[in-house]
Every structure is written in structure tokens, then in C-alpha cells.
N, C-alpha and C positions, 0 to 999 in steps of 0.2 A: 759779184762777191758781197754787197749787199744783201744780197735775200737769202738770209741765211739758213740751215736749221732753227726751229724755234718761232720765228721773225713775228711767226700768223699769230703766236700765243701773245705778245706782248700786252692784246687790247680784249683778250678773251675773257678776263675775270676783273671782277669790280674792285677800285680802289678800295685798301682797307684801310679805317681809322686805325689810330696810334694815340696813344697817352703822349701827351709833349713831351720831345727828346730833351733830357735832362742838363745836355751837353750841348747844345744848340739854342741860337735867338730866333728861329727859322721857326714862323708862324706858318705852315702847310695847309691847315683850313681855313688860311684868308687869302694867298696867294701861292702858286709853286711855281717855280722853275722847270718848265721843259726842256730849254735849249741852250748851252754856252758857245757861244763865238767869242773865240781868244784873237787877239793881237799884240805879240809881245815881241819885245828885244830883248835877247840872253849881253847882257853886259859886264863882262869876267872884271872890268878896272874898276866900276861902282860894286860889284858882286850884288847886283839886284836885275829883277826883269821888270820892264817896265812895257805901257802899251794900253788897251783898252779892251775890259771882257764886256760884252753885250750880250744881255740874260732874257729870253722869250718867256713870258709871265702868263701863264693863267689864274683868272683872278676868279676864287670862290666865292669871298664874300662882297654883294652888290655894297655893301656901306665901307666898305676898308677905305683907310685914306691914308696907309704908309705900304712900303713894303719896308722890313727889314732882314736883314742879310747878317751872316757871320763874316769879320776880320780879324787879325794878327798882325798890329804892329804896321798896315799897310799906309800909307799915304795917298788919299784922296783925292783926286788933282777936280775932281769934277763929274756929276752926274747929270744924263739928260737921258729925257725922253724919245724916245723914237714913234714919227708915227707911219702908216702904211708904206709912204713913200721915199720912207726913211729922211725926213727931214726934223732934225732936232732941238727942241726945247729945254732950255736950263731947268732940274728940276733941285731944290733943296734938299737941304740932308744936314744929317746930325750924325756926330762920332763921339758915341760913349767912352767915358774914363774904362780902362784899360784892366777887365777881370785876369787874375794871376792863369788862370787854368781857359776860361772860355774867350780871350781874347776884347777885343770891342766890339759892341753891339754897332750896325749901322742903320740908321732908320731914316731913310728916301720919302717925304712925300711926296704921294702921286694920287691925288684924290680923283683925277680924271680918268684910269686905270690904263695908264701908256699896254701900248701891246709886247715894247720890249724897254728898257734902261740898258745906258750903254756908262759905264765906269770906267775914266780914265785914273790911273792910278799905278805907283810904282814898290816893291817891293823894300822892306828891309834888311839891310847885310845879315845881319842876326834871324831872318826868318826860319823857324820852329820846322817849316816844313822842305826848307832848302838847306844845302849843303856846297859850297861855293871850296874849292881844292886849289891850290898854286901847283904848276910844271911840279914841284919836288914833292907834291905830296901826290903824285900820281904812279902809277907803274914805270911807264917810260919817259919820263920826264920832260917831255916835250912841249906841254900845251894843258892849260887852266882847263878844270872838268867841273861840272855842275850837274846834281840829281835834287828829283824829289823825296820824299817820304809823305805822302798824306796820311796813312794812318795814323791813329786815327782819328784826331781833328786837327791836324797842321792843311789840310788844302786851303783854308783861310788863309794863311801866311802868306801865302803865294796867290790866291782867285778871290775877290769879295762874290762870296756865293751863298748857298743853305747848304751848310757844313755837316747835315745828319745822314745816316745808311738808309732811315725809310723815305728819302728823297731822289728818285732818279731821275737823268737826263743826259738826253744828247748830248755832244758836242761836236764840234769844228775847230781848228788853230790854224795862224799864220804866225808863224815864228823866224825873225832874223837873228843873226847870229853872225860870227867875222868867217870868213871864208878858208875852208880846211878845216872847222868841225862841223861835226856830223848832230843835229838836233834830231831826238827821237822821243816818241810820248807812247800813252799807252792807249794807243790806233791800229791801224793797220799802217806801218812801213815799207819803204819803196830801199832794198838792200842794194837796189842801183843807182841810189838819188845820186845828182851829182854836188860836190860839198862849195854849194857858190851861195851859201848863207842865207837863203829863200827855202822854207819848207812848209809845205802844205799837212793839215793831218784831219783823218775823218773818223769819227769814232758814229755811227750808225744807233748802235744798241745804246739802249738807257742804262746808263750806271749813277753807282753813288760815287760821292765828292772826294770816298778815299780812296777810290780807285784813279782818281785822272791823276796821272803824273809827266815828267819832264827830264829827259835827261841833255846835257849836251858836252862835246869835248872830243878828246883824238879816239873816236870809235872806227874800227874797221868791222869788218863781215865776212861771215862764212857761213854756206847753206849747211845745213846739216837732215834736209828732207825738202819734200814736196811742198810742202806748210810749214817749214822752221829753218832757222838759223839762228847763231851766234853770232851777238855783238860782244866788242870789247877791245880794248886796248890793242894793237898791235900786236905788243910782245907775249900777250895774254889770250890771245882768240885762237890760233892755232891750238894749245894746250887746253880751251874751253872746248872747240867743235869735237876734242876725240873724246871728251868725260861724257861730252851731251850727246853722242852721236847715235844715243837710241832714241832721241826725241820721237820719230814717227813710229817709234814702234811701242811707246807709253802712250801715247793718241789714239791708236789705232786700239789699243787693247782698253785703253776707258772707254772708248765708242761701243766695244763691244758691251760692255756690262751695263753702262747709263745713259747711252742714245748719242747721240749726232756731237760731234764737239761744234758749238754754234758760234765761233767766234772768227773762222777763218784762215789766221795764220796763229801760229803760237811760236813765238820767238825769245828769246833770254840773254838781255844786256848783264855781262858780268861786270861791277861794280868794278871800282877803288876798293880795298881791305877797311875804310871807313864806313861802308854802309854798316848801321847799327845792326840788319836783322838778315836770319839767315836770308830770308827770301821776298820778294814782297808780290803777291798775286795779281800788278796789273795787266787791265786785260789787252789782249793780245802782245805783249810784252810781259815778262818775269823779268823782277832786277832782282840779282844773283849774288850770294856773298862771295869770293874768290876764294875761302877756306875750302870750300868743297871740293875744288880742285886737286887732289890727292896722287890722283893718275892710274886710280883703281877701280874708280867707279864705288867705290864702297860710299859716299856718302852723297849720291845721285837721286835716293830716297826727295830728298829738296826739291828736285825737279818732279819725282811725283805729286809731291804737295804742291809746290803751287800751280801745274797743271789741272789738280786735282779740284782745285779754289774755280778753276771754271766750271764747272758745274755746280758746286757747292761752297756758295761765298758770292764769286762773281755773277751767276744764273740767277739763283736764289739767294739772298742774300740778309741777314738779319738786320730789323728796322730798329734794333736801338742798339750801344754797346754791353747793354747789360744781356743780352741775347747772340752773343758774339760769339756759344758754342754752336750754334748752328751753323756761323760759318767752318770755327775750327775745328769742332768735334765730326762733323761729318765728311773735313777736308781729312782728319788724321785717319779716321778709318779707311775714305777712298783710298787714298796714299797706300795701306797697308794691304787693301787687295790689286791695286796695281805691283807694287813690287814682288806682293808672291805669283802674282802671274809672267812677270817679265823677269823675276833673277830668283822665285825657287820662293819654297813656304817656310824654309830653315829661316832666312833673312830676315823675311816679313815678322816672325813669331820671336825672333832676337831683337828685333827691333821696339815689336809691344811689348815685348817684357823688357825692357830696358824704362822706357817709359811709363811704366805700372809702376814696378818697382820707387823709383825715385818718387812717384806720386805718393806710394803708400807710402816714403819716408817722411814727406814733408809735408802732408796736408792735414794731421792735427798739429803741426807750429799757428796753421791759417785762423784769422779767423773763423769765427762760424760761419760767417754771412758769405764770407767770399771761398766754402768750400762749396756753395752751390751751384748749380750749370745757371742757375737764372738767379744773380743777387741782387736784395735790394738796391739801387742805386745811390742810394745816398750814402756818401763817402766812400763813396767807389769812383775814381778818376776816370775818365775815355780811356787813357794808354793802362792803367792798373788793370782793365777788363780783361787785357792778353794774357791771362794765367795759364801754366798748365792744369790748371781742372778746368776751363774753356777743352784746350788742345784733347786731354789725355782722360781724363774722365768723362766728354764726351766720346769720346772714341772708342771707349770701354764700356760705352750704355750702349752703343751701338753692336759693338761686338755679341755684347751678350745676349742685344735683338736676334742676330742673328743665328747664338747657336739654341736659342729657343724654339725661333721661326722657322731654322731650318733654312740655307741658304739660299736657293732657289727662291722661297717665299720673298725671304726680304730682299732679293735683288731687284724682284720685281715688285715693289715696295717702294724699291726706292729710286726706281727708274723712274714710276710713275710719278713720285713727288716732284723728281726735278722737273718733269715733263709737267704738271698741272700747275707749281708756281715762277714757269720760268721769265724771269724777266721783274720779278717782285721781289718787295721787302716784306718780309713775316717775322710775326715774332712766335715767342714762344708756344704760346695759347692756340695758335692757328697753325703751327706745328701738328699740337699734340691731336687736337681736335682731327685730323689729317692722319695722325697714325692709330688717334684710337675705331676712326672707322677703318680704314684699309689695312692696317695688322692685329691690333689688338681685339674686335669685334668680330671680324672675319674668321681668327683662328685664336675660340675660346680655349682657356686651361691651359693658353703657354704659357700668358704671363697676365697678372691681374693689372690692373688699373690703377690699382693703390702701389704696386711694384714698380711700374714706370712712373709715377708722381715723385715716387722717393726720392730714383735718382737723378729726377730734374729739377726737385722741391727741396729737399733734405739735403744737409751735410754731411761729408766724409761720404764713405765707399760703403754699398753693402755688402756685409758679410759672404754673400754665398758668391759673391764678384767671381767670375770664371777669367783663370789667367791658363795662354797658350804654353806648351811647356818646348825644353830646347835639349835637346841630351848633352848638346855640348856647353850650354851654362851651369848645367846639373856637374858638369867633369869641372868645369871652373870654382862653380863653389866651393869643393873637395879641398882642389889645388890652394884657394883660399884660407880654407879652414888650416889646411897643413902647413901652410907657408907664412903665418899668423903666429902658428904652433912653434914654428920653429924644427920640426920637422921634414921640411922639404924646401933644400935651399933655392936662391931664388935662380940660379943657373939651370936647376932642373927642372924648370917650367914648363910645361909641354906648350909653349907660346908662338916656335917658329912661326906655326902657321896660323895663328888668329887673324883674323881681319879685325877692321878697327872695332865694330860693333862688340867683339869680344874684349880687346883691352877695356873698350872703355867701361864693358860690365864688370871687368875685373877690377878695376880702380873704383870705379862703382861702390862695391861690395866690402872693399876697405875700410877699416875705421875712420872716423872723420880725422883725428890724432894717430897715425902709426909711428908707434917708435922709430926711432930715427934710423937702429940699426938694419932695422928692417926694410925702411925707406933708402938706405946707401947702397944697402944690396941690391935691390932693383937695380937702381942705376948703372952700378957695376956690372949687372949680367945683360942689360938689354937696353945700355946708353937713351935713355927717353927723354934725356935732357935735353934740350937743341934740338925737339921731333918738328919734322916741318908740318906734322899732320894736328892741325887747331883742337880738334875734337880731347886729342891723346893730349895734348899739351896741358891744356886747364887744367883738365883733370888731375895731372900730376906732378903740376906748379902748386897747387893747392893743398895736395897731400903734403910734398915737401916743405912748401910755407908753413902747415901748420906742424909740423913734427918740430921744425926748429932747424932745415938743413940750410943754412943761408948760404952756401955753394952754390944755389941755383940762382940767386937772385938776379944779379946779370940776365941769364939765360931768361926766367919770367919777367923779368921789367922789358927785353927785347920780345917778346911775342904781347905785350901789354900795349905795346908803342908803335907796335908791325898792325895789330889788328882791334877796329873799331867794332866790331861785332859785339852788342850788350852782351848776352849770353853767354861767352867765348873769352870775356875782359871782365865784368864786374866779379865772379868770384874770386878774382886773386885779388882783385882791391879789400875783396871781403876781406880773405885769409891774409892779407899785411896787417890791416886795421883792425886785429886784433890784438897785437903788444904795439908800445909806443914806440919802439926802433923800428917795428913793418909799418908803421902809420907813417912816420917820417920817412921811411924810403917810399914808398908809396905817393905821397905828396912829392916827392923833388920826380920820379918818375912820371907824376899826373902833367907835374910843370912844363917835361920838355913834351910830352906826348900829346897834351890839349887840343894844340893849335890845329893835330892832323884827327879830331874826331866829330863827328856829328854833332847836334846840339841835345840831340836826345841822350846819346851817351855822355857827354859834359856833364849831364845833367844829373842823370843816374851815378856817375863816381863822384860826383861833388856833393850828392846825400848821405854816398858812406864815408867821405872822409868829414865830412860831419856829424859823421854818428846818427843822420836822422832815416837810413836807409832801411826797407822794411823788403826781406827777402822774401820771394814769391814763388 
């Protein structure tokens, strides 16, 4: 299982330089990390991991006499040396005052260039990139749960490592834990370990630092193919393996379009309702929001994304955060031809246009600088990078490649890019240089040079931007327009049969303020109040907030308090904290809700109940 697809390419093409990561203390042309060996204890009564990482060093520069490493709030216990026979030496070390956004600088002298350093060091309750849950804040209530989030610079918080995407490495863990939970990272897993608190994990391929992650707590398991299974809570895994149970057949159908899936098994632990983000791409492991869980499959799209992040993200991967749409502009397009090849090209083309749409609403509010696929970084955050003009405006420069190139062309385009950088961090520039010989040189008069610059260089959308059309959005708008009007009450919606992708363009395409009247009526004809489905919910907790129907309030402060999903939560904090009586229920609602969210989400409701929150 080791030798995978890919494996021969890792050593095939030359290291590229990088401009220093903007976001990182990690000097890479004086020393890098190739290899992590973890040793850690998952400890639920301190809520921290504690243990020793040992880091395999190649050292570039003959004169270097530190290494320095990225931290988060970690605890030092002590650094040595290691030499061939693994016999070790104290080496010194300094811990920088504490940057609000980059964490502590750590800088080790090793003037004699150890071949490895070994870090003993224990975690903080509060670490940025852990999430530590009590029995009652879990599904079944049974037993304390713990995950990671490393994107995309919290793996500091939890690993003293080089915290940047253009740094990859191995790894290895031994991780203990009390006996009866199940510890899982993002390796290859053993769905028959047996749960006696000893787990081994191998991660073979070189990745970056925001892809290793950690989960552990009352996980069970069910296969769901050859190469996959579902993790997750008990009460939770059976209703997970029937949503995910085409996992091998979205494998099978990316293989066909962009080569070999090189990872081995691809698995998906469904979360606690606290995971901040829909989904997170580590590899051979996907951690999964539980919102998706609908029991229709309609919002399964998730699992093609971040399936999709292995080849595009995980494979190939972008070497700073300011080049982050290479991961997700080219993960949101895969995504969109897997789903119209696995549930139809209706889906897929509801789905881009859902996405377009909203971008073209929101992206002159943006800045200039951050309406670009590549913005300057300066005052641009690691986590602000994840905009959708990353996700959605790459997605749409890709599209448009393709209805230029002609599909066939750019498939094989773009097979061949994963296949030529797999295993590496590129940035932009070595991107382009990449497509302007193999699409753009190759097949003159589709598209000029100064036309793909625009939409990688330039802000906002260009005008001739080609969008997929839906007959049945074209029937919704209608219904919109008339039900606006006031002509066409809300009982006679032709709605029975919409899937979710359709409400939620219908809610969508509502005024940001609907009259109230207009908003009661909804409710009356098609009860959306108490929806268990997250996607429909915001949306129409937010219309109601902002109309003034404070009926609902109960019902949105209980789906505010049920689910830690940024996404899925911050816009009703929006739509409260817009009058001082939403501000103040908002706040007493933040109060009892806190205790069960992420630190990233803390963090994002605590900027708009401050007012200092800037919507993305």
C-alpha cells in the first residue's frame, strides 16, 4: 500500500524556490523538514496532548547555526539533539514574545547541524488548532471527543513544526489515549484497530503542516467500499455510511478523468456539529460537517470536494496562502465535474450557478486587493485567504478554460498538471507558466494571455464570464418575481418538489429585507421554521431576522447553539447585530452557545458582536 500511484514522481522535478511565507518563521533555504515522528498522549482531564515530535532536518545552508520552527501557545519542556544512534544532546532554544496572528517564533541552536531534534512539549487547553468537547457536547453523550483543524496555520498549536503549504513531509505517530476511544489522524487507518489506547499511524507521502490532523473519542466504523469507510459517533455512523455510500463510485469516476487516486484508502470521520467547516481535505481521512446529513444525498457535493482536494490541494498543492485558489478553485471545478458525472449535469450547473450568483452579489462590497485569485499579502490573514473568490472565482476561470478549450482539451490539461506537479507546492507563476505552454500556446485564438492574467491578476469578474444556465432556476426566478409582486401567493409555489439546491436559490434571490408579510407567508405555506436541513435554515433565519419576524427567534438561536459551522452560524449573528434588541439576544444566545464552538468560530462571532467583523 505504500507504493502508490504517483510515489516515482515525488523526486522527479527540482525543488522550487518561494518568496518567504509571509505567515511563517520557517526559514526553508537554511534548513527543512522532511520527516515528523509524533509521540503523543490524548489527555481529555488536562484537554491538551502532550509527548515528543522528532523533526528529520536537511540542512541547506553550510553556515546556519539555528533552526527555527513555528508555535502556538505551546509549552517547551525541552530540545535535543539526536545523533545517528539516536543518542541525545541538550540543545538550547529561545521562545519568542507571543505574535497575535503568527503565534511564537522558536529558534533551536544547533550550530553542529543535528540530523534530527526531538521536542518535548505539551499542548494548550485553548489551542487555535484543537477542539477538546465534554460527553454533553457530543452526539451520544457518552465520552470526551477531540479533533483537529490545522488550516490554515493552527498545526503550530498542537506540533512545533514549519507551519507553511510550500513545506512538505513525511510523518509517523504513536499516540495513547484511555481505552474505548478510537484515535484517528490523517494516515492510512486500521477500521479493525482494537480500542486498547495504543495506535500506530503512517503517513508515507509528503504533505504540508495543514493537512496532518488528529481526531479521538467514541468513533465506531462502517465500510462503505473497497477503499472507504465511515467514521463517527455511534448514533451517527449508520445515517453517515447511507449519505456516503457512493464513496467508491466518486473515486472511481475522478480516477477516470485525472489518473490514479494516489492516497489509498479515502475515508470520512463525521464530526461533532462543532466543526467550524464544512469539510476539511485531510488526507486519506475527510473530517465531515454532520449538517450534510439530510438523508437525500442532496448536499453529498462536500464529499466531492474534498475528495476532489486530493488531487487538487492534497497532490498539488499551493506554496503560500495567498495562492490558496489553486487549491480551491481547482478543487470547486473537480467537484462540479464529478457531481454531473455521478447525479446528472442539472445538479452540477444548479450548484455553479448558486455560487456565481452569490459571488457576483458580494464581491464589489470586497476589497480590490482581495477580489483577486492571487492578492497581495499584506493584510491579508492565513484564514482570510479562504474567500469565495479563492473557492468560486477560481472555479469560474476554470470553467471558462474549459468551454474555450473545448473539454477533452482541458481534461487532458489538466490531468497532465496533476500528473507533472504531483507531490509539490507551486505557486502561482509556475501555475501559469504550466498552462500558458500546455493550453494557452498549444491552442492559439482561444484565449489570449492578457485574458487569463486578468482573471488571476485583476479584480472583480470579467464581463464576458460564461454562466451555465438551469431551466428550472429560470421557473424560480419567475415564481420569485411573482411572489415579491404579490401575485402569486406563497401556497402556490410550485416547491413540492425542489431539492435543497433550489430553496436555497430561492431564498437566495430574495431581497436582503422581505416584508414581513411576505416572510409569514412562507412560513405558513411551507413551515421552514424548525427545518432540520442547515443549508435551508440560515438562509431563512436571516431573511426573518432581518424583516423584523422575531417568532422565529427561539427556533434561530436553537440551530445557532445545535451548529458550530462558520458558514451555517455567523450570518444570523450578522442579521441580529443589526438592531440593539438582535445584538442583545444574540449576545445572551453567544453566552450559553460558546462553551460548545470551536475556537475559530468564538472567534468569528466575537468580531461581530463587536462590530469589528468584516463579511467575506
Amino acid at each position: 500500500m505504500r507504493l502508490l500511484p504517483f510515489a516515482a514522481l515525488t523526486v522527479a522535478f527540482p525543488v522550487v524556490a518561494f518568496a518567504a511565507d509571509p505567515h511563517s518563521y520557517a526559514q526553508p533555504d537554511v534548513v527543512k523538514v522532511t520527516h515528523l515522528d509524533l509521540d503523543l498522549k490524548v489527555d481529555f482531564g488536562k484537554r491538551e496532548l502532550a509527548g515528543n515530535a522528532t523533526l528529520k532536518l536537511d540542512w541547506k545552508d553550510g553556515k546556519a547555526k539555528d533552526l527555527v520552527l513555528d508555535t502556538r501557545d505551546l509549552a517547551i519542556a525541552r530540545v535535543e539533539a539526536l545523533d545517528a544512534a539516536g543518542k541525545a544532546s541538550p540543545l538550547k532554544f529561545a521562545l519568542a514574545p507571543r505574535d497575535k496572528e503568527l503565534g511564537s517564533k522558536l529558534t533551536i541552536q544547533a550550530p553542529s547541524h543535528p540530523a534530527s531534534v526531538r521536542i518535548a512539549y505539551a499542548t494548550s487547553p485553548q489551542a487555535s488548532g484543537l477542539q477538546w468537547l465534554t460527553p454533553e457536547q457530543t452526539a451520544d453523550k457518552k465520552q470526551p471527543f477531540m479533533f483537529s483543524q490545522s488550516e490554515s496555520i493552527h498545526a503550530r498549536s498542537w506540533v512545533p513544526l514549519q507551519d507553511s503549504p510550500a513545506i512538505r513531509f513525511t510523518y509517523d505517530a504513536h499516540v495513547t489515549a484511555p481505552k474505548d476511544v478510537r484515535v484517528v489522524m490523517s494516515a492510512i487507518n486500521d477500521a479493525k484497530h482494537p480500542l486498547d489506547g495504543d495506535f500506530t499511524f503512517d503517513q508515507p507521502h509528503p504533505i504540508p503542516s495543514y493537512l496532518l490532523a488528529i481526531a479521538a473519542g467514541d468513533i465506531a466504523v462502517k465500510e462503505t467500499g473497497p477503499r472507504s469507510a465511515v467514521y463517527a459517533e455511534p448514533s451517527v455512523v449508520g445515517k453517515a455510511a447511507h449519505e456516503f455510500e457512493d464513496t467508491e463510485k466518486l473515486i472511481a469516476t475522478t480516477e477516470k478523468l485525472y489518473g490514479p487516486y494516489a492516497w489509498g484508502r479515502y475515508d470520512i470521520l463525521v464530526l461533532p456539529p462543532s466543526f467550524p467547516f464544512g469539510g476539511m481535505e485531510n488526507p486519506n481521512m475527510t473530517f465531515a460537517t454532520p449538517t450534510v446529513l439530510v438523508g437525500d444525498k442532496s448536499l453529498v457535493s462536500l464529499v466531492s470536494h474534498e475528495l476532489a482536494h486530493s488531487w487538487s490541494g492534497n497532490l498539488v498543492t499551493s506554496a503560500a496562502w495567498r495562492d490558496i485558489w489553486l487549491n480551491e478553485g481547482f478543487t470547486t471545478y473537480v467537484q462540479g465535474r464529478i457531481t454531473e458525472a455521478v447525479y446528472g449535469k442539472a445538479l452540477a450547473d444548479e450548484e455553479a450557478l448558486l455560487s456565481a450568483r452569490e459571488l457576483q452579489k458580494t464581491i464589489g462590497d470586497m476589497p480590490e486587493n482581495t477580489q483577486k485569485l492571487t492578492p497581495d499579502p499584506r493584510g491579508v490573514g492565513a484564514d482570510d485567504s479562504l474567500s469565495s473568490v479563492a473557492y468560486d472565482k477560481g472555479s469560474w476561470f476554470l470553467r471558462t478554460l474549459e468551454q474555450r478549450f473545448g473539454r477533452e482539451n482541458f481534461d487532458a490539461y489538466l490531468k497532465g498538471y496533476f500528473a507533472h506537479f504531483a507531490f509539490q507546492s507551486i505557486d502561482t507563476d509556475t501555475m501559469f507558466a504550466y498552462l500558458k505552454a500546455n493550453l494557452l500556446d498549444k491552442y492559439p485564438g482561444k484565449m489570449s494571455e492578457a485574458e487569463a492574467r486578468a482573471w488571476i491578476w485583476q479584480p472583480g469578474i470579467p464581463k464576458d464570464a460564461p454562466l451555465p444556465t438551469s431551466p428550472r432556476f429560470d421557473a424560480i426566478d419567475k415564481e420569485c418575481t411573482d411572489f415579491l409582486a404579490g401575485t402569486l401567493d406563497a401556497g402556490k409555489l410550485d416547491a413540492k418538489g425542489w431539492n435543497t439546491q433550489e430553496w436555497m436559490y430561492f431564498l437566495d434571490r430574495m431581497p436582503d429585507v422581505m416584508p414581513i408579510d411576505r416572510v409569514r407567508a412562507l412560513d405558513a405555506a411551507w413551515h421552514l421554521t424548525g427545518t432540520p436541513n442547515a443549508e435551508i435554515g440560515m438562509r431563512w433565519y436571516a431573511h426573518a431576522i432581518a424583516a423584523g419576524d422575531k417568532s422565529v427567534w427561539p427556533a434561530a438561536a436553537e440551530h445557532m447553539t445545535r451548529i458550530g459551522r462558520l458558514y451555517l452560524t455567523t450570518p444570523l449573528y450578522r442579521a441580529f447585530a443589526r438592531t440593539p434588541d438582535g445584538l442583545a439576544f444574540a449576545k445572551a444566545t453567544y453566552a450559553k452557545a460558546r462553551s460548545g464552538y470551536h475556537p475559530l468560530t468564538q472567534q468569528a462571532v466575537e468580531r461581530i458582536l463587536a462590530g469589528t467583523s468584516k463579511k467575506k
